[in-house]
C-alpha positions in Angstrom: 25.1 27.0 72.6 28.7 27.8 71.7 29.1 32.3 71.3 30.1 32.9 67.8 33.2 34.9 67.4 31.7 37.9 65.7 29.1 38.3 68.5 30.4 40.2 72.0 29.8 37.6 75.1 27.7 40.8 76.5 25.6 41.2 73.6 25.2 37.5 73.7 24.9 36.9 76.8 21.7 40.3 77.0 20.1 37.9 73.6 20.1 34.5 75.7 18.5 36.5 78.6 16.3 37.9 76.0 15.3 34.7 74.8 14.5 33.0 78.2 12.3 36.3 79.1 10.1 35.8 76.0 10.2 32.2 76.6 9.2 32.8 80.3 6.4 35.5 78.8 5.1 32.8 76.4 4.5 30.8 79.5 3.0 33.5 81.4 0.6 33.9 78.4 -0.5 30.3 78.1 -0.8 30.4 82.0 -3.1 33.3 82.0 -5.2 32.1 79.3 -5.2 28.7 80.5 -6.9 30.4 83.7 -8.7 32.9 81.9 -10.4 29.6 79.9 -11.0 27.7 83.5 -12.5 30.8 84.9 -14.7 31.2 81.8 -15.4 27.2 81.8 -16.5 27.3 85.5 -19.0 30.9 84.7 -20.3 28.9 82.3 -21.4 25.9 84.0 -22.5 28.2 86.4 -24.9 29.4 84.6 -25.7 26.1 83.0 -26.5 24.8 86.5 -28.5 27.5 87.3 -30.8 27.6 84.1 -31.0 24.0 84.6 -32.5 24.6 87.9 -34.5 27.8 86.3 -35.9 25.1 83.7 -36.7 22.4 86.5 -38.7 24.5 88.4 -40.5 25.8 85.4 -41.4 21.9 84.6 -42.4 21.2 88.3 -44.9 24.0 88.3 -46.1 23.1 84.8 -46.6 19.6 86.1 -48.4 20.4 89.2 -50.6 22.8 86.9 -51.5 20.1 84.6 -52.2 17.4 88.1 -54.7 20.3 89.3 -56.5 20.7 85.5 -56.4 16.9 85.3 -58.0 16.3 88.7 -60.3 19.2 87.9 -61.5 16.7 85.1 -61.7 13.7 86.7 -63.9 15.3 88.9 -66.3 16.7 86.5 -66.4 13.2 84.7 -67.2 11.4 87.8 -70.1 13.9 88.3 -71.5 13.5 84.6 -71.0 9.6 85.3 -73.0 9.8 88.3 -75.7 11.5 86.5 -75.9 9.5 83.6 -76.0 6.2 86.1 -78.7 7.9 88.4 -80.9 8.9 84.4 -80.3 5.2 83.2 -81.4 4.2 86.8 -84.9 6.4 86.4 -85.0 5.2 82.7 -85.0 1.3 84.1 -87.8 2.3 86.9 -90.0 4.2 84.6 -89.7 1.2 81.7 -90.5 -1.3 84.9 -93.3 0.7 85.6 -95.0 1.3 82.0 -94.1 -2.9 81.7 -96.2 -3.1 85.1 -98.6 -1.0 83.9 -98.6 -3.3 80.1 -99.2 -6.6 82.3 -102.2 -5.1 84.5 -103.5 -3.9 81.1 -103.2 -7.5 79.8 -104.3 -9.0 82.7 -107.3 -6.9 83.0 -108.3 -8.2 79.5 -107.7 -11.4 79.7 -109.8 -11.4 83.0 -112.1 -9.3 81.1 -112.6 -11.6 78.2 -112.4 -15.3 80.2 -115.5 -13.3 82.1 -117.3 -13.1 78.7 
């Protein structure tokens, strides 16, 4: 930039070093926020990662919670199956026996009557 005449070279040459410090200072300032923003970028995935973790382990114990209930009732089922087979299984035996019973009674009068 060429001095204008009506401006002393010293006080000219104290506003270009003006200028380049407040240039260099508005570099210093997006600098400092740039790392300001990094450092507030990195604390936040930080913590990110860390609830994520937090939120994983929560759903791992939930899951294993709901394994044990499920088992739990598995395990009762299989017991009420096994009861209901082994009733059905004395219902069978008893109906066998009262139709055993039915063809002896038959039987018996049919002997009875060919005898009359």
């Amino acid at each position: 930039m060429a001095v204008p005449k009506i401006v002393d070279p010293y006080i000219w040459k104290e506003i270009e070093e003006e200028k380049l410090l407040w240039e260099k200072n508005k570099e210093l300032k997006y600098e400092s926020n740039q790392l300001r923003f990094k450092e507030i970028d990195q604390r936040n995935r930080k913590e990110l990662k860390e609830m994520d973790e937090r939120h994983q382990i929560r759903l791992q114990e939930k899951d294993e919670r709901l394994q044990k209930e499920l088992k739990e009732m598995d395990e009762k089922l299989q017991v009420r199956l096994k009861k209901m087979d082994i009733e059905a299984m004395l219902k069978i035996k008893q109906m066998e026996l009262e139709a055993e019973e039915r063809l002896r009674v038959i039987e018996l009068n049919l002997k009875y009557k060919s005898q009359e």
